[in-house]
C-alpha positions as CSV (number, residue, x, y, z in Angstrom):
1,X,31.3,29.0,-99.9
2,X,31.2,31.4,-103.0
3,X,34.3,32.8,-104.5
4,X,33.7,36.2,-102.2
5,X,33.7,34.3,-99.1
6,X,30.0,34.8,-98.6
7,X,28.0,31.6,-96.9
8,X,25.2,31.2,-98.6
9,X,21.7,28.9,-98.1
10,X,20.5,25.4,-97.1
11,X,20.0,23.3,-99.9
12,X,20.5,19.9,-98.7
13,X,20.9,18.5,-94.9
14,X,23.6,15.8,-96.4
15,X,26.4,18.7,-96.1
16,X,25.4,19.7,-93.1
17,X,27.7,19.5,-90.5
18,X,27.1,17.6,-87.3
19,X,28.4,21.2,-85.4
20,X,25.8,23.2,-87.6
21,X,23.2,20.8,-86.7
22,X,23.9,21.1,-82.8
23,X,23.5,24.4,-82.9
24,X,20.6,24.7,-85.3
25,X,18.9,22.5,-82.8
26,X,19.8,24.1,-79.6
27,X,19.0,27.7,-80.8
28,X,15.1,26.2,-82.3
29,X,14.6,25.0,-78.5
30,X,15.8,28.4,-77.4
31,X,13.7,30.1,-79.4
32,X,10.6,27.7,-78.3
33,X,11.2,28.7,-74.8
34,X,11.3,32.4,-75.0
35,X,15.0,33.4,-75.5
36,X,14.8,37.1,-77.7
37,X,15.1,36.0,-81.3
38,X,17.9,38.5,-83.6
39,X,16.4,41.2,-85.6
40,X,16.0,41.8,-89.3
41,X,13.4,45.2,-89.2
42,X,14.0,46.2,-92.7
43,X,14.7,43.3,-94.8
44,X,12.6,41.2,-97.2
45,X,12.4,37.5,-98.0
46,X,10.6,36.0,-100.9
47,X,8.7,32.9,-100.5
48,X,9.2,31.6,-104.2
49,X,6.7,28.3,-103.7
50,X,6.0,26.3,-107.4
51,X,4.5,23.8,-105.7
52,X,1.4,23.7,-103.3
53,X,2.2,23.7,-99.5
54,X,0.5,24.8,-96.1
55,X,2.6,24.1,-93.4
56,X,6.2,24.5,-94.9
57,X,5.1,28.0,-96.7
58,X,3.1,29.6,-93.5
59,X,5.7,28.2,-90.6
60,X,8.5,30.6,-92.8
61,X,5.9,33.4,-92.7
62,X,5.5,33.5,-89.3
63,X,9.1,32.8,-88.7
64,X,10.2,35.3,-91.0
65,X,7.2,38.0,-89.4
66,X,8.6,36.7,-85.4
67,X,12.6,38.3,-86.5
68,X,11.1,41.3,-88.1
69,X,11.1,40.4,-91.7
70,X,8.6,40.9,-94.4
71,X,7.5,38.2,-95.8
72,X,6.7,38.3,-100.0
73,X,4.7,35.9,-101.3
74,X,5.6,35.1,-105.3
75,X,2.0,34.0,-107.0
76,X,3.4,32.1,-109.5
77,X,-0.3,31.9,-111.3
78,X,-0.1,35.2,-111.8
79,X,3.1,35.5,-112.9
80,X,5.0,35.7,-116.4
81,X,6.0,32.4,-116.3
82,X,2.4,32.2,-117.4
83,X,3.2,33.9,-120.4
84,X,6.6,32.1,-121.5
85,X,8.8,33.2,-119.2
86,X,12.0,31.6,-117.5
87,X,12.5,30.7,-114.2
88,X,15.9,32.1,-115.0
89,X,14.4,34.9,-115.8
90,X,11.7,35.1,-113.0
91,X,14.4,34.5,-110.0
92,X,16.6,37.4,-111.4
93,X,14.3,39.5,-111.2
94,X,12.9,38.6,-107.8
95,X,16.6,39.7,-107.3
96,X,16.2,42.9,-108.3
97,X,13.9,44.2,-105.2
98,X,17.0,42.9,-103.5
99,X,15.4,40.1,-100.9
100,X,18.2,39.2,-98.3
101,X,16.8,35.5,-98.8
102,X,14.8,33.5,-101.1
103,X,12.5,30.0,-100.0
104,X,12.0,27.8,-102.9
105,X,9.8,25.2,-103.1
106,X,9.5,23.0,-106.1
107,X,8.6,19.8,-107.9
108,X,12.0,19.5,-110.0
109,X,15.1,18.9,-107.8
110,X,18.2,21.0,-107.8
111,X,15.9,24.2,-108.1
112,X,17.0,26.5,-105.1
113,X,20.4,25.7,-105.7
114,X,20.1,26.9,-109.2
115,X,17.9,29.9,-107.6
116,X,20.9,30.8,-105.5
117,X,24.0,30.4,-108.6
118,X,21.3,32.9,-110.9
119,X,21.3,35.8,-108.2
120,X,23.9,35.1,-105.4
121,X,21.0,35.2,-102.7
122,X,21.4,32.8,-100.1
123,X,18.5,30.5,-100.4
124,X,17.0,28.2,-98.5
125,X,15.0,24.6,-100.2
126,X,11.7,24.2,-99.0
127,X,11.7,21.0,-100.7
128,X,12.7,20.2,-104.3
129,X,10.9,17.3,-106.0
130,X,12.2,13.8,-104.3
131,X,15.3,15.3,-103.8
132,X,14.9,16.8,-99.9
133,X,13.3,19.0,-97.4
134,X,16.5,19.9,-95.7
135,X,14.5,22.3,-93.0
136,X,11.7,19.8,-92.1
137,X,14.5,17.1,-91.2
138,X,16.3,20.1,-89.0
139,X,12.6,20.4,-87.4
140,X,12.3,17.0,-87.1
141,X,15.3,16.1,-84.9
142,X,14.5,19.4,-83.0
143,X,11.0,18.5,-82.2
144,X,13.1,14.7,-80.8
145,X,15.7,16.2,-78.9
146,X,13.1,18.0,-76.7
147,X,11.4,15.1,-76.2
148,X,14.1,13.0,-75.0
149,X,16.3,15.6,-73.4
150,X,19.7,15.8,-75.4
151,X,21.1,14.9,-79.2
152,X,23.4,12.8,-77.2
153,X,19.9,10.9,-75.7
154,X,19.1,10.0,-79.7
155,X,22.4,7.6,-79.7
156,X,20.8,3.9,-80.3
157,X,17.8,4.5,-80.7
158,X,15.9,2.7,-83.2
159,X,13.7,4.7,-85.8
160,X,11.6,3.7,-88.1
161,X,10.7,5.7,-91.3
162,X,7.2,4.0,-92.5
163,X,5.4,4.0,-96.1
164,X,6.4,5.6,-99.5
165,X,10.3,5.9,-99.0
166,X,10.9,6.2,-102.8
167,X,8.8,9.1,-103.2
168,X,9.7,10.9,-100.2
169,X,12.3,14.1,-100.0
170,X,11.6,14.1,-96.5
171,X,12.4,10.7,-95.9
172,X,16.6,11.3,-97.4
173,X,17.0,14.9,-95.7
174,X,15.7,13.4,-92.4
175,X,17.6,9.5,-92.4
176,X,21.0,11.2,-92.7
177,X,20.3,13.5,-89.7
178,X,19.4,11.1,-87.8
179,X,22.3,8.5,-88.8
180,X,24.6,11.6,-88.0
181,X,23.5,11.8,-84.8
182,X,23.5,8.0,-83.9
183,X,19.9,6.5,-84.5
184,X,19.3,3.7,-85.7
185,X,17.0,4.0,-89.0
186,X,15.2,1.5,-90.9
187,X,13.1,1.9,-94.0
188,X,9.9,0.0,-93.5
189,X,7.8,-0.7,-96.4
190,X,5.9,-2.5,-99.4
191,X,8.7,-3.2,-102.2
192,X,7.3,-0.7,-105.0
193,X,7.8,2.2,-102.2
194,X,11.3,1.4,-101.4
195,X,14.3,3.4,-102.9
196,X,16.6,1.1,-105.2
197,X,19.7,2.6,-103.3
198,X,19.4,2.3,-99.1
199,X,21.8,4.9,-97.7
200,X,24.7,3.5,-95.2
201,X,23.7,2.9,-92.4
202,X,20.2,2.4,-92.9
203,X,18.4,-1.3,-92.8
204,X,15.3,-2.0,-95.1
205,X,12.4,-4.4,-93.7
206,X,9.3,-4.9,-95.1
207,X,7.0,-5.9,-92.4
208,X,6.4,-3.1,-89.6
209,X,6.6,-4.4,-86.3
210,X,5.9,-1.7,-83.8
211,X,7.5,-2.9,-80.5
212,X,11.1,-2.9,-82.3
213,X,11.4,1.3,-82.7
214,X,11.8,4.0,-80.5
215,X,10.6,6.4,-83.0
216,X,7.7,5.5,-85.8
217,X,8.2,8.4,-88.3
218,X,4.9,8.2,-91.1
219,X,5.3,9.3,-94.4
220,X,2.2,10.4,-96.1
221,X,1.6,8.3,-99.4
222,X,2.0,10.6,-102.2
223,X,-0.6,9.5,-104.7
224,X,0.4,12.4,-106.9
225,X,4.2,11.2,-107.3
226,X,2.9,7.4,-108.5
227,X,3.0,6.5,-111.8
228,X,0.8,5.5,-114.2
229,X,2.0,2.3,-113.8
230,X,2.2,1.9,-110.0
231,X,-1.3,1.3,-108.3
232,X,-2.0,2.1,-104.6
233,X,-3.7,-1.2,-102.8
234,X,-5.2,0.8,-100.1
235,X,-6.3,-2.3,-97.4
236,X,-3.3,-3.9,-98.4
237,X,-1.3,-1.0,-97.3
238,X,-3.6,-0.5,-94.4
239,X,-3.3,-3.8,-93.7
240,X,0.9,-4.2,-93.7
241,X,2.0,-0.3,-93.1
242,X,-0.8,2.0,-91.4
243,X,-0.5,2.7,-87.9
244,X,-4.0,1.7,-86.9
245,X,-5.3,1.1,-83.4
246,X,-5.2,-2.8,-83.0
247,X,-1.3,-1.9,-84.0
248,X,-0.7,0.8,-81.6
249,X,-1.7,-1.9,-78.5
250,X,2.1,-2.5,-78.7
251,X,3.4,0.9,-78.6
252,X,4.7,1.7,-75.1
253,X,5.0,5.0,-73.2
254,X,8.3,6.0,-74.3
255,X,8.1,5.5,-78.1
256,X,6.6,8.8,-80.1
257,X,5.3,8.9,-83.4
258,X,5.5,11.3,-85.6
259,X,4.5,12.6,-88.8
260,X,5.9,15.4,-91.7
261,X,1.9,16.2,-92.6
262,X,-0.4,16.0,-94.2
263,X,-1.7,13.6,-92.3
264,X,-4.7,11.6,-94.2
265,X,-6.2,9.7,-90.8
266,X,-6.8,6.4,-91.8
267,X,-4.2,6.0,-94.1
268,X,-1.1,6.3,-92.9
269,X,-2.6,6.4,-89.1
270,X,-6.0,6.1,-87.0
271,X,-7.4,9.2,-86.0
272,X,-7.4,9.0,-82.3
273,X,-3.6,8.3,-82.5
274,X,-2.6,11.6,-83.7
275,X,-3.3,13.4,-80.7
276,X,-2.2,9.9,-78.5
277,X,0.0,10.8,-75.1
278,X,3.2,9.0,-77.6
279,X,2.4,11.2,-80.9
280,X,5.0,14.1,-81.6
281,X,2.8,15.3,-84.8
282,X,1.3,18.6,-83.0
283,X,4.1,19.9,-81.3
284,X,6.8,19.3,-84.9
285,X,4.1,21.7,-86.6
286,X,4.4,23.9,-83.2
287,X,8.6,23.7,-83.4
288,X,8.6,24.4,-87.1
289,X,8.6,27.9,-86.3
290,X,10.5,28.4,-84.0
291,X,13.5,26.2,-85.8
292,X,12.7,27.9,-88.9
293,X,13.7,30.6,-87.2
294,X,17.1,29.9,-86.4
295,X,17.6,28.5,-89.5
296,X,17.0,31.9,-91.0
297,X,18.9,33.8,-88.4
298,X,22.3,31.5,-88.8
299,X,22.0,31.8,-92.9
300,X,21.4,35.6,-92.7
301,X,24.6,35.8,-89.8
302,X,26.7,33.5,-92.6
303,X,27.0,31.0,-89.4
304,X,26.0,27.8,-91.4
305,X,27.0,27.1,-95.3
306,X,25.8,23.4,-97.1
């Protein structure tokens, strides 16, 4: 909290507490089933997105446009950062057309936090670098707790998160979630992908064997985060990581897979899997609205503060 007392944004889903996240949850599944969402007729937000997104940037539109907001869309290549500008600069004076939220996206880590100390707007991190995705973690455990009926109904399950680990913001926001609300998480793959530090609570395996996990979360590879050094072996990871069909044979009825997006079939997963009877990967783009949603409506009530 700020030194008037004011609760501010979402900038990371470790600080969350497990109370906030409860009722994050519970209000996204409300939301999905009809209840009345809160009304904000009458006050802006700026989607402030320095790197390229589809599904994170529209779901907040819609979100934003479903509680009566308007949503502003900062076109950073038409911008003066262009020209020399700050982003100091830029974000205070975004501030000046007085948003009552910003949604920052960007490839250097730390950046909506820094968006919020410059202008006292709470703001929310779309995902910053390989830092987190605080909002698609929130979504995430959302989109599970429907499917299995209760947060309480997560407790021992096993999860595994699949593929590029190291490079994924997604991956830390969404393995502490889910250790706070008693899964079971493993990190499952090839050694150059793998994070040098493994969170508590979290087990590392190299070799992905399907029947073992309740829950197969996919990570798209990030060929744009590799290095120069670091080559991608594409039927060695097909080979070792992908969910293809001959692995699927041992996927039974209750285990879901699921997938941040975007997905690349053949990759990370066979085609015909992504709309299988055990794939989540629809319905988490359908419930990113709606938790988005809540999200926005407990930041902009000062109910929640990271």
């Amino acid at each position: 909290m700020n030194s008037s007392g004011r609760r501010l944004g979402l900038h990371t889903s470790t600080k969350l507490s497990f109370e906030d996240l409860v009722a994050l949850v519970d209000r996204g599944l409300e939301l999905s089933r009809g209840v009345p969402s809160k009304s904000f007729v009458g006050r802006n937000v700026i989607l402030a997105f320095f790197e390229n997104s589809t599904r994170t940037k529209v779901s907040f539109e819609v979100a934003s446009s479903h509680l009566g907001m308007t949503a502003i869309n900062f076109d950073i290549t038409g911008s003066s950062l262009a020209k020399g500008e700050s982003i100091k600069d830029t974000a205070e004076t975004l501030a000046s057309y007085e948003p009552s939220l910003f949604v920052v996206r960007s490839k250097e880590s730390g950046l909506s936090q820094l968006f919020e100390e410059w202008t006292g707007v709470p703001t929310i991190n779309a995902g910053d670098g390989e830092h987190e995705h605080p909002t698609q973690a929130i979504l995430d455990i959302t989109t599970l707790v429907e499917r299995f009926g209760s947060i309480d109904a997560l407790k021992r399950r096993q999860m595994a998160i699949v593929g590029d680990v190291l490079h994924s913001r997604v991956a830390r926001s969404l393995s502490q979630l889910a250790v706070m609300c008693g899964i079971e998480v493993s990190f499952v793959g090839p050694d150059n992908m793998m994070p040098r530090y493994i969170f508590p609570g979290i087990a590392r395996h190299s070799s992905f064997e399907v029947e073992r996990y309740d829950i197969l979360y996919l990570l798209r590879v990030q060929r744009e985060r590799l290095s120069h050094g670091e080559a991608l072996e594409v039927n060695k990871y097909r080979s070792h990581f992908s969910l293809t069909k001959e692995r699927a044979t041992h996927i039974g009825s209750e285990q879901v897979i699921m997938h941040p997006g975007p997905v690349f079939p053949g990759m990370e997963i066979d085609a015909p899997l992504i709309d299988s009877e055990n794939s989540l990967i629809r319905r988490q783009t359908e419930i990113s609205i709606f938790s988005r949603m809540a999200i926005i409506e407990a930041i902009l009530e000062g109910s929640i503060n990271d």
